[in-house]
C-alpha positions in Angstrom: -3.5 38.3 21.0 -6.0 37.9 23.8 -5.7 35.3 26.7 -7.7 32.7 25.7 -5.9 32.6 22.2 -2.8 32.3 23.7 -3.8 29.3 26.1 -5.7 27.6 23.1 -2.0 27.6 21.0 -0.4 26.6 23.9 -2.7 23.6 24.3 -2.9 22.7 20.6 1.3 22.9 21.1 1.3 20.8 23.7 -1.7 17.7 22.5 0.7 18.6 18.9 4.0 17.2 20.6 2.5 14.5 22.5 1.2 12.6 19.2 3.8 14.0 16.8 6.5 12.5 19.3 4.6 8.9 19.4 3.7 8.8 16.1 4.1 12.0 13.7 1.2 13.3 12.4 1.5 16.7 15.0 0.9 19.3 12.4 -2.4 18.8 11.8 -3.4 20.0 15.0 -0.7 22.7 15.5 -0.7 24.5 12.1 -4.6 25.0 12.0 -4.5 26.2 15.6 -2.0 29.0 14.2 -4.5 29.5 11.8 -7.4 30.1 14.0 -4.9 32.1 15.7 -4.9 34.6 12.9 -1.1 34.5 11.9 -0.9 35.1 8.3 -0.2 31.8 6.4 3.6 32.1 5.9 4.1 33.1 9.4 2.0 30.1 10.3 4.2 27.5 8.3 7.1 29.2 9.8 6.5 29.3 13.4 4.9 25.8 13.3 8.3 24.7 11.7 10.1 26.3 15.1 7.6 25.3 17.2 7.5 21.2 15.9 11.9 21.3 15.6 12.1 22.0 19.1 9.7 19.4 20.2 11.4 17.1 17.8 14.5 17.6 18.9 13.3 16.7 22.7 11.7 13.6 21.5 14.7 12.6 19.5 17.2 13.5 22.3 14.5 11.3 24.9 15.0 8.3 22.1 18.4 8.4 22.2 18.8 8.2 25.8 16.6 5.4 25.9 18.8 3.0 24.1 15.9 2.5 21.2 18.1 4.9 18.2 20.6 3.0 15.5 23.7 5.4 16.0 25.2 3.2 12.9 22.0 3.8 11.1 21.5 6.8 11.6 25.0 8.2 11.0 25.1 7.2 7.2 21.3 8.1 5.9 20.9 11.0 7.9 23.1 13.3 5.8 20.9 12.1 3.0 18.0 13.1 4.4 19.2 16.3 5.1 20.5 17.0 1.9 17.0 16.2 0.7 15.4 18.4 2.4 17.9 21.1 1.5 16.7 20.5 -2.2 12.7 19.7 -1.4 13.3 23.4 -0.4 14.9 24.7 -3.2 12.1 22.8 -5.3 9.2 24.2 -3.7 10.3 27.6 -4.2 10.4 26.7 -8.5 7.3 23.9 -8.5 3.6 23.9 -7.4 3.6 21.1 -5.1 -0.3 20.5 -5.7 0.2 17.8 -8.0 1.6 15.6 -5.2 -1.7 15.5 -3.0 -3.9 13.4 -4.6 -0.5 10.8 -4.6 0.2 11.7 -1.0 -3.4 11.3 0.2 -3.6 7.8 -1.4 -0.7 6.9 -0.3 -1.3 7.7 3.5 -4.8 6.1 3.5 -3.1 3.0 2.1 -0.6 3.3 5.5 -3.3 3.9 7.7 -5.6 1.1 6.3 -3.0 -1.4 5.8 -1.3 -1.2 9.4 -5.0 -1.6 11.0 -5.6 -4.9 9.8 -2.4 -6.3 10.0 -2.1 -7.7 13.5 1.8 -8.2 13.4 2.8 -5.5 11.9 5.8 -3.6 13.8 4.9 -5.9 16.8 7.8 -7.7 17.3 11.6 -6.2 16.4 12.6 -8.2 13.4 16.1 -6.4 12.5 18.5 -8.6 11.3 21.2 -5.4 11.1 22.7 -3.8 8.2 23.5 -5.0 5.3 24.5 -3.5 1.7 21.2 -4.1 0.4 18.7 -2.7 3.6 21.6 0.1 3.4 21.5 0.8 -0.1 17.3 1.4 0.4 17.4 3.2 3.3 19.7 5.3 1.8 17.3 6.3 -1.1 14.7 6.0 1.1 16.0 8.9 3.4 16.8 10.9 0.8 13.9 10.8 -0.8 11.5 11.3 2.7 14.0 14.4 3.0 13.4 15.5 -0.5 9.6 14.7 0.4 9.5 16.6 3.8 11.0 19.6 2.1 9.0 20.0 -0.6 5.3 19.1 0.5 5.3 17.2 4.4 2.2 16.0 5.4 2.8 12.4 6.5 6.4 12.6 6.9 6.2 10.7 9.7 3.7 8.3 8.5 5.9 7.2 5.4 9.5 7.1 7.7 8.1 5.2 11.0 5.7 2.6 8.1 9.3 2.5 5.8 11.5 1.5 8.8 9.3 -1.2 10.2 9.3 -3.0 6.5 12.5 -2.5 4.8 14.8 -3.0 8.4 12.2 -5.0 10.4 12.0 -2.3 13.3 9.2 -2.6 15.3 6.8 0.4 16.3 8.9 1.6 19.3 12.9 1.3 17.5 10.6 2.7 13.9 9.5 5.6 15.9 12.6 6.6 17.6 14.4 6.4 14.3 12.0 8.2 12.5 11.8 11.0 15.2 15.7 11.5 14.4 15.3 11.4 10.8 12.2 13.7 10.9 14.1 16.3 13.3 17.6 16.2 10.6 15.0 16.7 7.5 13.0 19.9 9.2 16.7 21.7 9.6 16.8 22.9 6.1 13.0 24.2 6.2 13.7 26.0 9.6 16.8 28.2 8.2 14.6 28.5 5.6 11.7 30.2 7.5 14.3 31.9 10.0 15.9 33.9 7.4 12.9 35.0 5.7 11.6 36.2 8.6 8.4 34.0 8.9 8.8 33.0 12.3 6.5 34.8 15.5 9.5 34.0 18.0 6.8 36.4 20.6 4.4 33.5 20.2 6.6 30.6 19.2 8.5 30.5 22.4 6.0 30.3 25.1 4.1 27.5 22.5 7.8 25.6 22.3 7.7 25.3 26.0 4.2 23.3 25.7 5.2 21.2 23.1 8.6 20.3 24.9 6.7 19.1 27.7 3.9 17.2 25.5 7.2 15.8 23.0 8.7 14.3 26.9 5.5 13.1 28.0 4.5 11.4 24.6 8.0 10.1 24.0 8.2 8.7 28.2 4.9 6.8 26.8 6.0 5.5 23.8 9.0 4.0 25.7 7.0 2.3 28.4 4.4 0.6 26.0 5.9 0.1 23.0 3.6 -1.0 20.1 0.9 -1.6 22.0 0.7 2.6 22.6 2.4 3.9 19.2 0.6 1.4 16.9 -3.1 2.4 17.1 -1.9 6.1 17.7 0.2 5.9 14.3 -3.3 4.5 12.7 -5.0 7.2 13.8 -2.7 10.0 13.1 -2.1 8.6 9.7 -5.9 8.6 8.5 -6.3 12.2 10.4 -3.9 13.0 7.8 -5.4 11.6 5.1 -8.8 13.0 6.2 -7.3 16.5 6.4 -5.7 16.1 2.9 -9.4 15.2 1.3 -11.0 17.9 3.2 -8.9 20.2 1.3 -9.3 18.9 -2.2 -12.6 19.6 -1.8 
């Protein structure tokens, strides 16, 4: 791999992690840069899936310092979403997940479309706290984004920061630093995965992860200091890039 390649995926890594940590959506610049890259396609998903879990795993450990995480919350659905992931994985390996894009890509245009014109959405922090019902939901609701990220992905991040603001009343900033948590727990079982099949460029991945740490902290520091008036448009965008992407390759 020449030099300019190199500093081209360490840039894509970097601009990745800055708007995967505000407001997910990171893969769709990282995983086409691999491609341009020439990596062969599983080695692509692979080293992506390093790459993105040690950027998530900054932003989520930058959240949690910051006082903007649900410990409480977080302790009972994340081993939900986990184990959803664990089967989304097992799924994927049996199933042809192309009969969930045309869904998927409705459903994040819907996201993207919706949040735009609503003015108040995930502007102020309505949560009331836990209860059995939001519990009971945000139960299924992990499970099921695991299950989700697993299995197919794209969005991810759309559907958990979009689900959080609505069924617990987070607003963009406590949505997004849940959701960076939840997102990190869910891309474990995909990462093994990868690792011991050998689809991970750790001679590339590295130097990339050391970009994308520094864009996750960056992105994540702004997040913090603006709050919705930062994340919200950036989520908007991110989730019709998405949903763009997804068309693109239907056709």
């Amino acid at each position: 791999m020449n030099t300019l390649t190199f500093i081209f995926l360490c840039f894509a890594g970097f601009l990745a992690a800055f708007v995967d940590s505000i407001a997910g959506g990171g893969g769709i610049i990282s995983v086409p840069a691999y491609m341009i890259a020439g990596l062969p396609p599983h080695m692509v998903l692979g080293t992506n899936k390093f790459t993105a879990s040690m950027a998530s795993l900054t932003s989520s450990i930058n959240f949690i310092k910051s006082g903007n995480c649900n410990f409480k919350f977080l302790k009972i659905v994340a081993p939900f979403t986990l184990i959803g992931s664990i089967l989304g994985v097992k799924a994927v390996l049996l199933l042809d997940e192309s009969f969930l894009q045309p869904l998927v890509l409705v459903l994040v245009l819907a996201i993207g479309v919706y949040t735009f014109f609503s003015k108040s959405i995930g502007e102020k922090d309505n949560f009331k706290g836990l209860n059995k019902r939001n519990m009971t939901i945000s139960i299924i609701f992990a499970f099921l984004l695991g299950f989700y990220d697993g299995f197919f992905g794209p969005g991810t991040g759309s559907f958990l920061i979009f689900g959080l603001i609505n069924i617990l009343g987070f607003n963009f900033l406590k949505a997004s630093a849940n959701a960076r948590v939840l997102n990190f727990v869910s891309n474990i079982a995909a990462l093994v995965t990868f690792a011991f099949s050998g689809n991970i460029n750790y001679l590339i991945g590295i130097p990339v992860c050391v970009f994308m740490i520094l864009g996750a902290k960056l992105g994540t520091k702004l997040a913090i200091n603006k709050g919705s008036k930062v994340i919200k448009p950036i989520f908007v965008t991110m989730s019709l890039a998405v949903a763009i992407k997804m068309l693109l390759q239907l056709f």
